[in-house]
C-alpha positions in Angstrom: 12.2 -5.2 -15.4 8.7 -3.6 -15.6 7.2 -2.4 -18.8 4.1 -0.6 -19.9 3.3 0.4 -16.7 2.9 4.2 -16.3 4.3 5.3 -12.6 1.6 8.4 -13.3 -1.4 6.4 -12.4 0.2 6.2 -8.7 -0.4 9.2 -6.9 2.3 8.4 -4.0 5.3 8.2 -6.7 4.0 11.3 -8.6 7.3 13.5 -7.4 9.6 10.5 -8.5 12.7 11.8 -10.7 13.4 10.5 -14.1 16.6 8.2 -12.6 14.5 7.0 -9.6 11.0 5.9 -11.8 13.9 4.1 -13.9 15.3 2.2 -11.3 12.1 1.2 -9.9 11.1 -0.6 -12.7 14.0 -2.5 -13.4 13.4 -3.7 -9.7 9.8 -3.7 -9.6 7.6 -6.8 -10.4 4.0 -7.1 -11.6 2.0 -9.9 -9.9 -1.6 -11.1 -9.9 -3.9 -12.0 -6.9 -7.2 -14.3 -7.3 -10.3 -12.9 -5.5 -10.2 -14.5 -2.2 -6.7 -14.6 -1.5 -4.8 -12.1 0.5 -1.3 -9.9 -0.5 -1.0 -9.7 3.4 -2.2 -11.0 6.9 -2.1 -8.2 9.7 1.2 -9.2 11.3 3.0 -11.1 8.8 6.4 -10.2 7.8 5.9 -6.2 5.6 8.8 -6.5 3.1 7.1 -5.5 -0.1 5.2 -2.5 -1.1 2.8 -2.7 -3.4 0.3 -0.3 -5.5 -2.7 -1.4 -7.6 -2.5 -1.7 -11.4 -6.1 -2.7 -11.3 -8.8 -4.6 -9.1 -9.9 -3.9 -5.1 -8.7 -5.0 -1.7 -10.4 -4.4 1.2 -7.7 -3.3 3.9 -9.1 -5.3 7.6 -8.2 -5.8 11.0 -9.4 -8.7 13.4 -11.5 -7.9 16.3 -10.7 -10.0 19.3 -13.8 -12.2 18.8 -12.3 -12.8 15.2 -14.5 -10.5 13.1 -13.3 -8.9 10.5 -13.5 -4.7 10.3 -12.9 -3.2 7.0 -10.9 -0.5 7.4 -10.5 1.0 3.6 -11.1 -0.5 0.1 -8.6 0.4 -2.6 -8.5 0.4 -6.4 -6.1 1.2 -8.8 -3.7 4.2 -8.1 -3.8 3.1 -4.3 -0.5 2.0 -2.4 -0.7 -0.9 -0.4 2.1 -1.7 2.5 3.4 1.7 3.9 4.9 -0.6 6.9 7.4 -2.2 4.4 8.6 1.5 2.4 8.8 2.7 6.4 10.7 -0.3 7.6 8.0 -1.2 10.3 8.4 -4.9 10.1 4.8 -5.9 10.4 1.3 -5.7 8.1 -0.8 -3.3 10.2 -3.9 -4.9 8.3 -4.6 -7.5 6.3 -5.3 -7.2 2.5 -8.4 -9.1 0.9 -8.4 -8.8 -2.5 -12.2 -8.4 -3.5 -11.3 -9.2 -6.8 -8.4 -10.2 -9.2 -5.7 -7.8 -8.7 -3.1 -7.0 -10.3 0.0 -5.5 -8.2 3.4 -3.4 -8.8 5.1 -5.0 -6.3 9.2 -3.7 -5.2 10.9 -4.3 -1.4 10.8 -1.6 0.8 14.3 -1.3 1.6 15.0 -1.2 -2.1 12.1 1.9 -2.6 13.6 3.7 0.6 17.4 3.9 -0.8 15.8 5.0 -4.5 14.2 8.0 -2.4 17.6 8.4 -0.7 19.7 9.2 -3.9 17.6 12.7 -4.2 16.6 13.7 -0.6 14.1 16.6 -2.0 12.0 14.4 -4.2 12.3 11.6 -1.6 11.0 14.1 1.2 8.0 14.7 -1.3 7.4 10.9 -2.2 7.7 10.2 1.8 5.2 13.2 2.4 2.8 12.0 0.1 3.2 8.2 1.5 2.2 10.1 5.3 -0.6 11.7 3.5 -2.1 8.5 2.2 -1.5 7.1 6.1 -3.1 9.8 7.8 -6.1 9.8 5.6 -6.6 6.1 5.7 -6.2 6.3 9.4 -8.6 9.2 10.0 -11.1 6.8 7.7 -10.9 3.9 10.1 -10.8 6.2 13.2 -14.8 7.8 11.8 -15.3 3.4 10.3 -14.4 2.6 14.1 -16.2 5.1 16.2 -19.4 4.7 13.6 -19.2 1.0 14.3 -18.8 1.9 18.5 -21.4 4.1 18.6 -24.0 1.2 16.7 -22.8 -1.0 19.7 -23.9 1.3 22.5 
């Protein structure tokens, strides 16, 4: 079980119930990340999601040369793995944390039955979850054509 952590400070589980922030965190885990490392590699296995207590990560993808793009940077609020609370399988990105990082870490499968139990406040969590996605991919859609148009 969790303690001391206040589900507030993340904006995607803002329209939890009472009885689902409880049962988060008694399944929920806190873990830490040295600078350097990575939570995720684009493609692994996406079975956790995470949100940020408190450091950065810089979300990338690999170009075909090997580059890496940054496609966001996040910092404490932020979610981190929508592929694993949508059962997609796979990391669309990988996560580089740009500094230690501390995480709120629970399973996917385990955070989509929570939102299950009460289908109006789980709509709302899942709406705000597609918010996040569609901002973070209209980010790297302007990131991607700015970086296009510098090559033409």
């Amino acid at each position: 079980m969790v303690e001391n952590i206040d589900l507030n400070a993340f904006r995607d589980l803002n329209n939890l119930g009472e009885a689902q922030r409880k049962a988060l965190l008694e399944q929920a885990r806190t873990d830490t990340v040295a600078k350097g490392e990575y939570v995720y590699q684009e493609g692994e296995p996406a079975t956790e999601v995470c949100f940020v207590i408190s450091g950065r990560i810089e979300l990338e993808v690999q170009t075909m040369r090997g580059t890496p793009i940054v496609l966001d940077v996040l910092g404490p609020g932020d979610l981190l793995g929508w592929s694993a609370c949508l059962g997609m399988g796979n990391a669309t990105a990988s996560s580089h944390c740009q500094s230690e990082t501390r995480l709120l870490r629970i399973e996917g499968a385990l955070l989509r039955e929570l939102l299950k139990e009460d289908a109006d406040r789980g709509l709302l969590v899942m709406t705000d979850i597609a918010m996040t996605v569609a901002r973070r991919l209209r980010e790297s859609r302007n990131r991607l054509t700015h970086l296009l148009g510098d090559m033409v």
